[in-house]
matplotlib code that plots the C-alpha trace (Angstrom):
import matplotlib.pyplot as plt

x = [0.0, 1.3, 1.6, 0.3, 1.8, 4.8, 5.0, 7.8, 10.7, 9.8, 13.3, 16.6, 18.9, 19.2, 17.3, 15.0, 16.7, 15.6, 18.8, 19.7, 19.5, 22.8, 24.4, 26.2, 23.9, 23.4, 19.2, 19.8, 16.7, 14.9, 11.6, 10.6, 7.2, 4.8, 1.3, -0.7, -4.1, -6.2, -7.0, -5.2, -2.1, 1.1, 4.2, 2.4, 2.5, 2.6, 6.2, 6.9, 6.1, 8.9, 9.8, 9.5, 8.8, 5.6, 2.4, 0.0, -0.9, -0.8, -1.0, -3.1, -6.5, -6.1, -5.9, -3.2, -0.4, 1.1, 4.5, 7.5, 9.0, 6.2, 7.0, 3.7, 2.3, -1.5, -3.6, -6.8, -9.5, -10.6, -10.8, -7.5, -5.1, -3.9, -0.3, 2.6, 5.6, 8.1, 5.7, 6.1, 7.9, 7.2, 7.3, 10.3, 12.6, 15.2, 15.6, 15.6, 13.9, 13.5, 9.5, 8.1, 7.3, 3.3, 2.4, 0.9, -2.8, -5.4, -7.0, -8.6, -5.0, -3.7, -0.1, -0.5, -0.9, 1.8, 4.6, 8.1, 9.4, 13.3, 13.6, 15.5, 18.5, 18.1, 20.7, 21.1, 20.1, 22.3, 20.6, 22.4, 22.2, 21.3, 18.1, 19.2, 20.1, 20.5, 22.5, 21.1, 23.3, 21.5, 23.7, 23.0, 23.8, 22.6, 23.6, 23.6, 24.6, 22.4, 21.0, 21.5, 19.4, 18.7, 21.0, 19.0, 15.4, 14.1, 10.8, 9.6, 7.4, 5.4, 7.6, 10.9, 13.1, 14.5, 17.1, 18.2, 21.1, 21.3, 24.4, 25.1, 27.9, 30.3, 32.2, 35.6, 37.2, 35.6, 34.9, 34.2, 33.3, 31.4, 29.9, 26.9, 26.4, 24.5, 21.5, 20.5, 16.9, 15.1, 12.1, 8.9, 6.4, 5.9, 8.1, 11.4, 10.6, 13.3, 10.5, 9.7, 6.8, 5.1, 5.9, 9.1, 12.2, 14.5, 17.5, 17.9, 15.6, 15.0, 11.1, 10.3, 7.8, 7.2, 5.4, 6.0, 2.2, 0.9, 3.1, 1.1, 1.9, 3.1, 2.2, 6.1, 6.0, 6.1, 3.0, 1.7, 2.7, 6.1, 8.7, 12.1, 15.5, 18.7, 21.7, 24.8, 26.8, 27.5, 29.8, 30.8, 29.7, 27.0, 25.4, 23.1, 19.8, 18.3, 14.0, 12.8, 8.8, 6.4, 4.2, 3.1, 1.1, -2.0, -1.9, 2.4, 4.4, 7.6, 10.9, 14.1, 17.1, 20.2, 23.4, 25.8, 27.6, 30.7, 33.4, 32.2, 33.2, 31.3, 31.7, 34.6, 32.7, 35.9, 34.5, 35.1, 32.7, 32.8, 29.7, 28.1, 29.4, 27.2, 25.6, 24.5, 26.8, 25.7, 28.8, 28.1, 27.5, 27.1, 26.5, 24.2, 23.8, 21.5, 21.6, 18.6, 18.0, 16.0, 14.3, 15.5, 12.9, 11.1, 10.5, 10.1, 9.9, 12.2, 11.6, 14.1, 14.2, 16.4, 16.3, 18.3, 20.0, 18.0, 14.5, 13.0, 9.6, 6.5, 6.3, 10.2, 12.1, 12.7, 12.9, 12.0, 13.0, 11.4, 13.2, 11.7, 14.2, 12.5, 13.0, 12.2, 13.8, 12.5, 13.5, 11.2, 8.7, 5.5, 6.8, 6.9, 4.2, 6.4, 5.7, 3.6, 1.5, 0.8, 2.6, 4.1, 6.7, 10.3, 11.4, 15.1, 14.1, 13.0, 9.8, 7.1, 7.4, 5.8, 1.8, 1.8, -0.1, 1.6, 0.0, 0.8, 2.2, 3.5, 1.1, -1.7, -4.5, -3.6, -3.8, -5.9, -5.2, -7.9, -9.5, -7.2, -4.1, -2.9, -0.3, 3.0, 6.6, 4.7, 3.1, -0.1, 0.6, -1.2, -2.6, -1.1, -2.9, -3.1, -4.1]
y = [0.0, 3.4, 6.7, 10.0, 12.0, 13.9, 17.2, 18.0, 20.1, 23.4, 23.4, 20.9, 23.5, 27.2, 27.6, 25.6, 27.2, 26.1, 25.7, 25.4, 22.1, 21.0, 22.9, 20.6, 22.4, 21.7, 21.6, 21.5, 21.0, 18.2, 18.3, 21.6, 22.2, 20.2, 19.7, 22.6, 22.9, 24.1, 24.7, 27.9, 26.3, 28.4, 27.3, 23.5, 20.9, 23.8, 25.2, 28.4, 30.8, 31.2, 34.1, 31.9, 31.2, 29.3, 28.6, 25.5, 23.0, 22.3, 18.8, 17.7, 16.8, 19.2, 23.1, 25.0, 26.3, 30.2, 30.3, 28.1, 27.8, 26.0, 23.0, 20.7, 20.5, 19.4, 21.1, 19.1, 20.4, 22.4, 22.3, 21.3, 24.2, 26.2, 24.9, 27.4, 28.3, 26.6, 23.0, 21.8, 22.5, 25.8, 25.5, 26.7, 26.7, 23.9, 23.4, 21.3, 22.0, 20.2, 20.0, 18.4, 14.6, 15.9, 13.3, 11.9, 12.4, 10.3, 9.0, 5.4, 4.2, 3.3, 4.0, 7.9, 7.8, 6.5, 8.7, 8.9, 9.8, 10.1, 12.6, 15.1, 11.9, 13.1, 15.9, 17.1, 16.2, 17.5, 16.7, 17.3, 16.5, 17.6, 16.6, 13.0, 11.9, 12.9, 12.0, 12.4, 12.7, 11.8, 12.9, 11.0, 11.5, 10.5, 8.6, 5.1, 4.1, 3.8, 0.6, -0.3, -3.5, -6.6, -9.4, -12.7, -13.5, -15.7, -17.3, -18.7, -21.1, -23.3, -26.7, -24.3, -21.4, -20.9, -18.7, -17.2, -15.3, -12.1, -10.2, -7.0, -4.9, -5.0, -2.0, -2.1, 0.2, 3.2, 5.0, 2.6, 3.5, 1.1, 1.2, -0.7, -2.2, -5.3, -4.3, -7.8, -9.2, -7.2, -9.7, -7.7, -9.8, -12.9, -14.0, -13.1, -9.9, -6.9, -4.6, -2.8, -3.5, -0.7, -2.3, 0.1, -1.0, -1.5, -0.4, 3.0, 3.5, 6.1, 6.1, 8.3, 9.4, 11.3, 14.6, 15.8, 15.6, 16.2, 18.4, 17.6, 13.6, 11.5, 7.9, 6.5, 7.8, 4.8, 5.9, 5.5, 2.0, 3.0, 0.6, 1.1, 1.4, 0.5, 3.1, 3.0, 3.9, 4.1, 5.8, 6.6, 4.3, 1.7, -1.8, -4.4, -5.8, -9.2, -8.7, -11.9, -12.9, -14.5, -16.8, -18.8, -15.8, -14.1, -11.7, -12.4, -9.6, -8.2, -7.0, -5.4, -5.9, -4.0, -5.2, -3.3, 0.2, 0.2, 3.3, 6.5, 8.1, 12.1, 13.3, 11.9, 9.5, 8.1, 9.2, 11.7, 14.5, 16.0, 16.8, 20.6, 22.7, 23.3, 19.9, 18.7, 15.6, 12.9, 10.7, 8.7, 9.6, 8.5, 9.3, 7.4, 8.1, 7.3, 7.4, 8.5, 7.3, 10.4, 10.6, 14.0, 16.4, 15.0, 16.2, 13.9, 13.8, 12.0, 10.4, 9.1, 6.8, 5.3, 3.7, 4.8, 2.1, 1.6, 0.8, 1.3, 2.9, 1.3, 0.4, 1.1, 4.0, 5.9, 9.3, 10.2, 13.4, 14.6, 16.8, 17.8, 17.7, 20.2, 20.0, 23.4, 24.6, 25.0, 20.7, 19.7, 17.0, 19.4, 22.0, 19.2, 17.2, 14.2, 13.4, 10.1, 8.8, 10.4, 10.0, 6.5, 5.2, 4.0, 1.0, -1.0, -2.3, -5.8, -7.4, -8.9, -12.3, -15.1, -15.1, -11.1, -8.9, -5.8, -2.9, 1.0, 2.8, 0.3, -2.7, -3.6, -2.5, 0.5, 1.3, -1.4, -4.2, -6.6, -6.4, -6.5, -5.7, -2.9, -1.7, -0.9, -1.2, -2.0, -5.3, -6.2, -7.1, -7.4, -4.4, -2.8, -1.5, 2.6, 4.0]
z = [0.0, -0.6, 2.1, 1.3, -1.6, -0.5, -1.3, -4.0, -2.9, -5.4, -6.7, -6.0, -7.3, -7.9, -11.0, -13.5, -17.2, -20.8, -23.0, -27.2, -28.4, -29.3, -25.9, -23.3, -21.1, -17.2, -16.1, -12.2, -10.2, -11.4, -10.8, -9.6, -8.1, -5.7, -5.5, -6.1, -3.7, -6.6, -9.9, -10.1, -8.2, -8.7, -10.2, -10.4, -7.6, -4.7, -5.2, -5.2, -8.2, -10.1, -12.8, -15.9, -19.5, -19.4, -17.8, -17.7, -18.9, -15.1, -15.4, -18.1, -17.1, -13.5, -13.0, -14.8, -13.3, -13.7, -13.9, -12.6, -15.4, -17.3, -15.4, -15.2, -12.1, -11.6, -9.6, -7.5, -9.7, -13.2, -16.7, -18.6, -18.4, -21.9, -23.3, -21.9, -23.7, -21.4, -20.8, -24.5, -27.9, -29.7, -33.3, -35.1, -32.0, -31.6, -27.7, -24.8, -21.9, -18.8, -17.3, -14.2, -15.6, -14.6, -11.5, -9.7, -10.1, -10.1, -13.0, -14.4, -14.7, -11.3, -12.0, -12.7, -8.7, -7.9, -6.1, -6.9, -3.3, -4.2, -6.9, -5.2, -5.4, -9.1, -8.2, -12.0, -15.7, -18.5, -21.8, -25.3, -28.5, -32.4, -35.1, -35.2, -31.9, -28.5, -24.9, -21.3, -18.5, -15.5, -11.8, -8.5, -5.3, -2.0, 1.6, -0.3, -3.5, -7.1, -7.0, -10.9, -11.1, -9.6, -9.1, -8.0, -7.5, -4.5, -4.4, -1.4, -2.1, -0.1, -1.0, -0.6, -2.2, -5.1, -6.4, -9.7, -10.7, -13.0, -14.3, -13.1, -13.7, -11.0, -9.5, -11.4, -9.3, -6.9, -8.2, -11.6, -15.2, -17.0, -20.7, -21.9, -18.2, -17.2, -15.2, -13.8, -14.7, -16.9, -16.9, -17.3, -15.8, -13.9, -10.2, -12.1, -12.9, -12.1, -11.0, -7.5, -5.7, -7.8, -11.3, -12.3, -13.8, -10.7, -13.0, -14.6, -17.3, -20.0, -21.6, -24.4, -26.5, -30.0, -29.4, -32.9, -33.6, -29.9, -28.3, -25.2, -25.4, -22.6, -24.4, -23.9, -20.0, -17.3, -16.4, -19.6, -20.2, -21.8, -22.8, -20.6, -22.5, -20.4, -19.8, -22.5, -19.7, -15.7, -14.0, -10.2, -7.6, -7.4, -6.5, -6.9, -5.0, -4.4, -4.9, -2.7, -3.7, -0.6, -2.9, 0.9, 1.7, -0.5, -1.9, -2.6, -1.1, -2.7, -1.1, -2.7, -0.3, -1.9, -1.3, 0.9, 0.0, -1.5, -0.4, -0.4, -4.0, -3.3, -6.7, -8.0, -10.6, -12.5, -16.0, -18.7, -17.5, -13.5, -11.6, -12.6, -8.9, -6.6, -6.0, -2.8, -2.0, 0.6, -0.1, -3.1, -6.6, -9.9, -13.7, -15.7, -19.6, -22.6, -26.3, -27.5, -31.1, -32.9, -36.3, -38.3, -38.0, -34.5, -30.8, -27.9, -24.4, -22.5, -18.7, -16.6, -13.8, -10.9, -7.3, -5.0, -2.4, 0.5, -0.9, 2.6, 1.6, 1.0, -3.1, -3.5, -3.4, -6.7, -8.7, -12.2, -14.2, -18.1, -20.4, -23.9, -27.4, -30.0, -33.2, -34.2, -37.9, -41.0, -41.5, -38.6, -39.7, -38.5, -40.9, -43.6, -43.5, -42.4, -38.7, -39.4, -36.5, -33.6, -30.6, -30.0, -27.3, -27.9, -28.4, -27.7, -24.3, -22.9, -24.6, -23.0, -21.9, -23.6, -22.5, -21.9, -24.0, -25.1, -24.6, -24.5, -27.4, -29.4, -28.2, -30.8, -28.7, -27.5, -23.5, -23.3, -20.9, -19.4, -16.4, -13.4, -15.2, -15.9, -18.5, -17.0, -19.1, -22.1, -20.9, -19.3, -15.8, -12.4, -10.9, -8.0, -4.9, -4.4, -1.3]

ax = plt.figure().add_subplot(projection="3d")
ax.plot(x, y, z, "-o")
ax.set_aspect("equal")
plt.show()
C-alpha cells in the first residue's frame, strides 16, 4: 500500500533554465514544483512561483499552473489548463527543456498515482544533442549508492526457495566507469521480474515518446505503459539488490534488499565528464547516460528513472525526471508534412514475456489491458494496490 503524496521540494537547485539544443547544457533541479491545492495552483505541484517562460498545462487533465518555469504541475480540480511556452515545444525553436514529468494524479490508470518519493537523489540532468540523436546525462547523489538492477530472484514457495542469478555490472574500481552495463533481470512480468513493488524498472531507465504531432503527449512515460531502455553507460559508484517474492502468503508480497555500500566516492565518478558545482553531496554519486536514437525532424519527451539504495519505503524508493528535445527549424517534420502517427513510445528495451499482452504505445490495442491488469513497461501485468 502506498503513504500520502509527498510534497515536492519546489526546486533541487538554484534555477529551472531552458537551453539550445545542441548545448552541453546543465538543467539543475529536477523536478521543480509540488502539488498545487487548486485549480489555479502556482508554479504547479505547490512550489513556489517562479519568474518563468511558461504557464499551464498544469498537469493535463487538473488546473493549470502560472508560472515556474512552465513546469507541469496538476492542480486538484478544473478544466485542462492552456499549453505554456516553457511546458512543451514551440514551433520553429530547436531546444531542450527540462518540465516536471506531470504526477501523480489520479486518474482510471492506477499508476498515474503513484509517487516517486526520491527525486530530489536526481541531483542534475544534463541533456544534449542535435536533429538525429540525443545523450542524457542523468547525476545522482545521496547517503547510499544507485541501486543499478537486480541481481538474484528468490521465491519462497510453499515446497521451498528458489534462487536465480542475474548479471550486473560490478564495481571495477571506486569509483568505476562502466559502458553498456549489465542491469540484472530485466524480466517484465511474472516472479522473475526486475520490478519494484510498484511495477518500475529497478534499473535506470530512459522512456520516451514522439510529441511531434501532440506536443502535449506522454504515451512512452512509465505511467503510460512506456517501454524502458537501459543506460549505454554508468559511472561513479553503485550496486546491486536481491527482490525476494512470498508466494506462501496471498496476496504475494515483494521486497528489494540491496546489497551493501561500496566506499564513499562524493563526486569523484571516475568518467570523462565532472559533476556541474554546486551539487548537494551525501557521499556517493554517480552518472548514468543514454543514447537516445532520434528521427530527423522529430520532438520527444524524454523520462528518466532510478532507485536509490536503500529501498525502505512502502512500493520502492525511486525518482523520475522529463526533459523535452524540440525539433524546431525549417527541416522539422511538422513544418513538412512528415511526422507520421501520432505519438508512439520508444522501443530497444525488454519485450514482453511469452503469455503477456503488449499494450501501450506500441502494443496492438492500445492502452488497453484486461481487467485487473494494468499496463506498466509496455506489458499487461497485475494491478497494484493505491491507497
Amino acid at each position: 500500500m502506498f503513504s500520502a503524496r509527498p510534497k515536492r521540494p519546489a526546486c533541487v537547485g538554484l534555477q529551472c533554465p531552458t537551453l539550445s539544443l545542441g548545448l552541453a547544457a546543465i538543467l539543475l533541479a529536477v523536478g521543480c514544483g509540488g502539488q498545487g491545492s487548486s485549480a489555479s495552483a502556482t508554479g504547479g505541484h505547490g512550489g513556489m512561483t517562479m519568474a518563468g517562460t511558461g504557464g499551464g498545462p498544469g498537469g493535463g487533465p487538473h488546473g493549470p499552473g502560472t508560472g515556474g518555469m512552465g513546469m507541469m504541475g496538476p492542480g486538484s480540480s478544473g478544466a485542462a489548463g492552456a499549453a505554456g511556452a516553457g511546458t512543451i515545444c514551440t514551433a520553429g525553436v530547436q531546444q531542450t527543456i527540462i518540465v516536471d514529468c506531470g504526477y501523480p494524479y489520479t486518474s482510471s490508470n492506477v499508476l498515474t498515482s503513484v509517487v516517486f518519493n526520491e527525486s530530489e537523489v536526481l541531483r542534475a540532468i544534463q541533456p544534449s544533442g542535435s536533429a538525429s540523436s540525443g545523450v542524457v546525462k542523468l547525476f545522482y547523489n545521496d547517503e547510499h549508492a544507485l541501486t543499478l538492477g537486480v541481481r538474484s530472484v528468490v521465491v519462497k514457495s510453499a515446497s521451498g526457495s528458489t534462487t536465480t542469478d542475474y548479471s550486473v555490472s560490478p564495481l571495477p574500481a571506486d569509483p568505476g566507469s562502466v559502458t553498456s552495463p549489465e542491469t540484472g533481470s530485466n524480466v517484465l512480468a511474472g516472479a522473475q521480474n526486475g520490478l519494484d513493488p510498484s511495477l518500475r524498472p529497478m534499473w535506470p531507465s530512459l522512456f520516451i515518446t514522439d510529441v511531434s504531432v501532440d506536443p502535449t503527449s506522454r504515451v512512452g512515460d512509465w505511467q503510460q505503459g512506456g517501454r524502458p531502455s537501459g543506460p549505454n553507460a554508468v559511472y561513479g559508484t553503485w550496486k546491486a539488490a536481491v527482490r525476494t517474492v512470498d508466494e506462501t502468503v496471498s496476496p504475494n508480497t515483494v521486497s528489494i534488499t540491496p546489497d551493501a555500500d561500496p566506499s564513499k566516492n562524493d563526486w569523484t565518478l571516475g568518467g570523462p565528464d565532472t559533476a556541474p558545482p554546486g551539487l548537494s553531496n551525501e557521499g556517493y554519486g554517480a552518472e548514468v547516460v543514454w543514447n537516445v536514437p532520434f528521427a530527423a525532424g522529430h520532438s520527444y519527451r524524454v523520462q528518466v528513472l532510478v532507485h536509490d539504495g536503500d529501498q525502505n519505503k512502502a512500493g520502492g524508493d525511486s525518482g523520475e525526471a522529463c526533459v523535452l528535445f524540440c525539433a524546431g527549424g525549417s527541416g522539422d517534420c511538422e513544418s513538412t508534412g512528415t511526422c507520421g502517427g501520432t505519438g508512439g513510445s520508444g522501443g530497444g528495451g525488454p519485450s514482453c514475456p511469452s503469455g503477456t499482452s503488449a499494450c501501450g504505445g506500441g502494443g496492438p490495442d492500445g492502452f488497453t489491458c484486461p481487467s485487473g491488469l494494468v499496463c506498466a513497461n509496455g506489458c499487461c501485468l497485475p494491478t497494484i494496490p493505491i491507497s
